[in-house]
NULO-398918 format. One record per residue (C-alpha): residue in three letters; x, y, z. Coordinates in steps of 0.05 Angstrom, whole numbers, padded with zeros to 5 digits, always signed. Last residue first. Layout:
BEGIN
ALAXYZ/...
***
This chain:
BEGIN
UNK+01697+02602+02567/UNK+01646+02617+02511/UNK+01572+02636+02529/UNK+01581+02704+02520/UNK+01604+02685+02452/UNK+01534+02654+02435/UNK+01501+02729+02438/UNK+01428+02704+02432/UNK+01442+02661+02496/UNK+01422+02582+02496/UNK+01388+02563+02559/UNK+01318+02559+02529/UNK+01343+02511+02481/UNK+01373+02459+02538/UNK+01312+02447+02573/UNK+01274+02420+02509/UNK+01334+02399+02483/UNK+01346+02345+02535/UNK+01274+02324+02536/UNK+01280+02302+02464/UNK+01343+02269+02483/UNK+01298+02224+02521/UNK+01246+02209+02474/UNK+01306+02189+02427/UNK+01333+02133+02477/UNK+01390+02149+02514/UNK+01446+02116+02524/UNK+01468+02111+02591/UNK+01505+02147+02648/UNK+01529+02138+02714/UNK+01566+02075+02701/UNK+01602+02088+02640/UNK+01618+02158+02672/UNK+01662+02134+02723/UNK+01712+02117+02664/UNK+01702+02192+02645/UNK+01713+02211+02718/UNK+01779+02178+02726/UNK+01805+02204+02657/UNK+01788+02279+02670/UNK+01852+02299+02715/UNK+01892+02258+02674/UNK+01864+02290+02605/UNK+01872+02359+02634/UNK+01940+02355+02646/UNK+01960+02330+02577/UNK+01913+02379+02546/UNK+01848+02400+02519/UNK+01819+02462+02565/UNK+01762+02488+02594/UNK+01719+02442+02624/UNK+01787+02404+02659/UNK+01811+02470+02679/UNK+01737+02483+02712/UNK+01743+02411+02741/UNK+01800+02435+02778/UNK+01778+02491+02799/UNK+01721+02457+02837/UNK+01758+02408+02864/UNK+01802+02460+02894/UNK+01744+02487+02930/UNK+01709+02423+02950/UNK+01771+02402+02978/UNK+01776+02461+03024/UNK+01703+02465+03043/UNK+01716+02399+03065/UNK+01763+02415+03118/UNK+01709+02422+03174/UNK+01669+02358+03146/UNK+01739+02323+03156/UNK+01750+02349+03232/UNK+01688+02323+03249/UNK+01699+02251+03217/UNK+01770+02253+03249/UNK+01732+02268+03318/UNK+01689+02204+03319/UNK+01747+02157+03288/UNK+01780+02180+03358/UNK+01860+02163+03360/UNK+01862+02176+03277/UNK+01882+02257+03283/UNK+01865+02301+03216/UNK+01944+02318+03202/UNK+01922+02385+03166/UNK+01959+02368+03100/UNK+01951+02292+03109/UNK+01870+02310+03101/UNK+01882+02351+03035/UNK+01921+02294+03008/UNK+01872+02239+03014/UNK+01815+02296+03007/UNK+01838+02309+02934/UNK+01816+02242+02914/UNK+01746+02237+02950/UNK+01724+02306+02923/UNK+01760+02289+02857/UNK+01711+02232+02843/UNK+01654+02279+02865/UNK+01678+02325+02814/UNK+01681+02270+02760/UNK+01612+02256+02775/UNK+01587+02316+02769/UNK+01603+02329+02705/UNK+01649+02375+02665/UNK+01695+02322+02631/UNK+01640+02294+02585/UNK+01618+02231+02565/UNK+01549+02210+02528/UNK+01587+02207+02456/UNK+01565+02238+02396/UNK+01518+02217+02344/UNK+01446+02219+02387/UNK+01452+02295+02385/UNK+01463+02302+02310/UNK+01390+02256+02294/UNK+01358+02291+02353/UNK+01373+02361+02336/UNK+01419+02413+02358/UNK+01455+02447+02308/UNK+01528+02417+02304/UNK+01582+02463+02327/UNK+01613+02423+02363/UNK+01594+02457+02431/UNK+01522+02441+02419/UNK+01529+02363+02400/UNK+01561+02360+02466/UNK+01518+02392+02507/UNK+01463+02355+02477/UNK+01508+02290+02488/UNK+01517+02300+02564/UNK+01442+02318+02578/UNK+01422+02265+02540/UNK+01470+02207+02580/UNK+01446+02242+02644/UNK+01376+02220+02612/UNK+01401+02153+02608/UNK+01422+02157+02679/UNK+01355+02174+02709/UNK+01328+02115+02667/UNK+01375+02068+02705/UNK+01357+02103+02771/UNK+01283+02081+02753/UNK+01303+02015+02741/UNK+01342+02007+02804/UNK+01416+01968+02779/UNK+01443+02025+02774/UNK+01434+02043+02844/UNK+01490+01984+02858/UNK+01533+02004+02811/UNK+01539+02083+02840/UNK+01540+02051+02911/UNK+01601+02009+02892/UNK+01637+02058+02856/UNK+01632+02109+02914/UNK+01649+02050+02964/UNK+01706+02041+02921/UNK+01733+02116+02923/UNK+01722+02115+03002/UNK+01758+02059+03009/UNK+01814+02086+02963/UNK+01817+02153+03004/UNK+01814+02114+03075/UNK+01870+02066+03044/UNK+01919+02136+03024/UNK+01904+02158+03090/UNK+01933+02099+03122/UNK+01997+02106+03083/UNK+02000+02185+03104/UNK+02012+02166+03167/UNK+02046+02103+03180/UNK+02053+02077+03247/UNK+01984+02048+03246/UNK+02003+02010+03185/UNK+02051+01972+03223/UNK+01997+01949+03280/UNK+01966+01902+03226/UNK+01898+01882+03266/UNK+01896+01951+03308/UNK+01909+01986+03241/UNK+01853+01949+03197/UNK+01807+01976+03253/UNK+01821+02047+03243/UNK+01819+02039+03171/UNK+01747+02010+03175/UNK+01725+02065+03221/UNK+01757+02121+03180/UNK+01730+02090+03116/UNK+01661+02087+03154/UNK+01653+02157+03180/UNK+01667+02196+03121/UNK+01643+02166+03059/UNK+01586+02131+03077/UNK+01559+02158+03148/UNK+01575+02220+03130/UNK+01532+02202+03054/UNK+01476+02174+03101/UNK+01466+02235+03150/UNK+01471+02274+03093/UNK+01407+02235+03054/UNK+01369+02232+03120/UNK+01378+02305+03139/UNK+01351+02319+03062/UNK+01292+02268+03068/UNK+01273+02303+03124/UNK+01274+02378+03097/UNK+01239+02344+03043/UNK+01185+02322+03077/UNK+01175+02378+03132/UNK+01170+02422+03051/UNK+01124+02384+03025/UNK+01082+02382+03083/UNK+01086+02455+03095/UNK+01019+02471+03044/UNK+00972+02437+03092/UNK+01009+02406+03154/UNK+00934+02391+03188/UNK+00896+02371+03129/UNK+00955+02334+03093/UNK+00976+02301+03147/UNK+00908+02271+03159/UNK+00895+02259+03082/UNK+00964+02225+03084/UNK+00942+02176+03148/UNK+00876+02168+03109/UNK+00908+02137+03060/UNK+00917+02179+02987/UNK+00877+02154+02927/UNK+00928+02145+02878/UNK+00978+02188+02836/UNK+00983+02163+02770/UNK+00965+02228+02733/UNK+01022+02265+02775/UNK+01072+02219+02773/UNK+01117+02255+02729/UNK+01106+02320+02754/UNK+01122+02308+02829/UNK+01179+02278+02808/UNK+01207+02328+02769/UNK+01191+02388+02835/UNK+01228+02342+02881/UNK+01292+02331+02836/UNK+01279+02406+02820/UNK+01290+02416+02892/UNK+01337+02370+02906/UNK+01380+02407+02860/UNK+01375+02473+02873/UNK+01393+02454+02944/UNK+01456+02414+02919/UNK+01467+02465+02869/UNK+01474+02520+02919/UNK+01519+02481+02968/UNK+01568+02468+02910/UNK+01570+02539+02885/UNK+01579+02566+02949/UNK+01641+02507+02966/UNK+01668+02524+02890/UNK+01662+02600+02883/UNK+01713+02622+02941/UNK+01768+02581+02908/UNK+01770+02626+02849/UNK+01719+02689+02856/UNK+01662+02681+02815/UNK+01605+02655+02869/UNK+01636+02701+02917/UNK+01627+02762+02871/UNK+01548+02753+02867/UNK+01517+02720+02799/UNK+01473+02764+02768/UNK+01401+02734+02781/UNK+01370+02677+02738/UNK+01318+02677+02690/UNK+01275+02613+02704/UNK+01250+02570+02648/UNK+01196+02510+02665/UNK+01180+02464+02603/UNK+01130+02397+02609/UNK+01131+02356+02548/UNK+01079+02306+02524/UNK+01072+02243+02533/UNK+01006+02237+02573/UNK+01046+02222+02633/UNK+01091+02277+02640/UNK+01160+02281+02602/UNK+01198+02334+02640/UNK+01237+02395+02622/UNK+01271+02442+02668/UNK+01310+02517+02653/UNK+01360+02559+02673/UNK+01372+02631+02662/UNK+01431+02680+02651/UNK+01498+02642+02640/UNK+01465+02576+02627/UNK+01421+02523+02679/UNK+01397+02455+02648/UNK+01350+02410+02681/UNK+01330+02342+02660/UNK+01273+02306+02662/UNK+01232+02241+02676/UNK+01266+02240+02747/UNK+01322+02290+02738/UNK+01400+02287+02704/UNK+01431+02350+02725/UNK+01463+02405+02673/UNK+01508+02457+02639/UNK+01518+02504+02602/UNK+01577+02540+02602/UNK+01595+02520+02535/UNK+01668+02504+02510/UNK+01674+02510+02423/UNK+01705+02465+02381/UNK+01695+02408+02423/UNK+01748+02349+02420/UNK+01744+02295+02372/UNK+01723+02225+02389/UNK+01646+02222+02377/UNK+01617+02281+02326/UNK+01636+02234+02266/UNK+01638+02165+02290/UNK+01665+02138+02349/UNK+01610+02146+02403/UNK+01569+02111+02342/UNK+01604+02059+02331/UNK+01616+02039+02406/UNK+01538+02028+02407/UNK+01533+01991+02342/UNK+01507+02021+02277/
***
C-alpha cells in the first residue's frame, strides 16, 4: 500500500471520535508524551531496547487553566520542559557511543562537576533565543524597514508593511523548517513526530493501540506545535497593528514585539484549543495552515518508531478515559 493509501484508508480521513488531551514532543531517539495527571518519555538506546521514564504530575495551578492566562505559562513551561527532556533523550541515546572525552572536557568536567550540564544548557538556551529574535523578530523588521526606504510608498502604509513583516516572518519559518529537514538526524526527529501524531490518533478513534492500527492513520493533527507556532507569526501581524509597534527604530519595534508577545501567544493558544476540540468550518481554516506545515515537520515512521510512541503514550492513558475527554 502506497503512502497516500494508507493516510486514506480506514482510520485516515475521518475525524476522531473521541478528543484526547494527550499530547506530545518529538525527542532525539524518543518521544515524550504528557496526559492529564502524569507524563512520560521513551527512548530507543543503543542496544535496541526501550528506555521508559513516567513522572506523575502536580495539579495544575488556576493560571495554567484560566483562558488567556494559560497560554503564555503554558508555553514558557513546555519550552523548559522541553529542552530538558530534549537534553535528557540525547544523553540516553548516545550513551554507549560516547568517546573518550579530551582533556579540555575532563578539565571542565573536574572543576564544573555536576553544574556542567546545567552552564551548558543554560548556554545553549541564551543561544537558541538569541537566534529565534534574531530570526523572526529582528530581521523581518530590518528587511521591511529597508524595503520602505527603497519604495517610499510602502512606508506610508501602516498596516501594509506589517502584513510583509508577518509573511517574511512566515517564510523564514518555512524555510528554516526545510532546511533542518534536510539534517539526518532532524529527519528522524520528525518521523518520530510523525509517531507521536498517529498514536494519538489511532487512540482517539477508538482503535486499540497497536503498531499494525497505529501505522494506518495519518501523521497530521490540528493540536501540534507547529500549527501554534504558525499562528504565533499570523496573529502577531494583526496583534502588532493593534498597538501601533513604531517602525522609525527597527531596534525598539523588536522590543516592543517581545513585550506584546505574551498577547499573541495567548490567543494562539485558544485558538489551537478550538482547533483540538472541535470539527467545523472555523476550525478547519484555522487548522489548514498548520496541517500543510505538517508535511514538512513530520514523517512516516518506521515501526521501531511507533513502538517508541506507545511506549510513552501507554503510561499516559487514565483508568477513567472520560477524564481524558475535552
Amino acid at each position: 500500500m502506497s503512502s497516500n493509501e494508507s493516510e486514506n484508508s480506514r482510520g485516515g480521513m475521518k475525524p476522531p471520535r473521541f478528543k484526547s488531551k494527550i499530547g506530545g514532543q518529538a525527542l532525539i531517539e524518543g518521544i515524550m508524551m504528557r496526559g492529564i495527571d502524569r507524563e512520560c518519555m521513551a527512548v530507543r538506546l543503543p542496544d535496541g531496547s526501550i528506555d521508559v521514564e513516567e513522572k506523575m504530575l502536580p495539579k495544575a495551578k488556576w493560571f495554567q487553566r484560566c483562558p488567556f492566562v494559560r497560554g503564555p505559562v503554558n508555553f514558557v513551561t513546555t519550552l523548559v520542559s522541553g529542552y530538558k527532556y530534549i537534553s535528557r533523550s540525547a544523553d540516553k541515546s548516545m550513551q554507549q557511543l560516547e568517546e573518550e572525552p579530551s582533556r579540555f572536557e575532563k578539565w571542565l568536567e573536574e572543576k564544573l562537576g555536576d553544574k556542567l550540564m546545567g552552564i551548558i544548557m543554560g548556554i545553549a538556551g541564551v543561544l537558541g533565543v538569541a537566534l529565534a529574535v534574531g530570526l523572526f523578530v529582528y530581521l523581518p523588521a530590518l528587511t521591511v524597514k529597508g524595503l520602505s526606504l527603497l519604495i517610499p510608498a510602502l512606508g506610508e502604509i501602516y498596516f501594509l508593511k506589517n502584513i510583509l513583516e508577518g509573511f517574511i516572518k512566515i517564510a523564514i519559518f518555512i524555510a528554516y523548517i526545510w532546511l533542518t529537514s534536510l539534517l539526518k538526524d532532524i529527519r528522524r526527529t520528525y518521523e518520530y513526530h510523525g509517531a507521536e501524531h498517529k498514536t494519538i490518533t489511532c487512540y482517539e478513534a477508538g482503535d486499540e493501540v497497536t503498531v499494525e492500527n497505529v501505522r494506518k492513520y495519518k501523521r497530521f493533527h490540528p493540536r501540534c506545535g507547529t500549527s501554534f507556532m504558525f499562528l504565533v507569526l499570523f496573529i502577531s501581524i494583526f496583534v502588532n497593528s493593534v498597538f501601533m509597534l513604531p517602525w522609525d527604530a527597527v531596534w525598539l519595534r523588536a522590543i516592543l514585539k517581545l513585550c506584546v508577545l505574551p498577547v499573541v501567544v495567548a490567543i494562539a493558544y485558544e485558538l489551537i484549543k478550538l482547533a483540538g476540540r472541535y470539527d467545523n468550518i472555523l476550525t478547519k481554516i484555522i487548522s489548514a495552515p498548520g496541517l500543510w506545515i505538517q508535511r514538512l515537520t513530520t514523517r512516516e515512521p518506521d515501526d521501531g518508531q511507533i513502538e517508541v510512541a506507545i511506549a510513552a503514550f501507554l503510561p499516559c492513558v487514565p483508568e477513567d478515559r472520560e477524564s481524558d475527554r475535552w
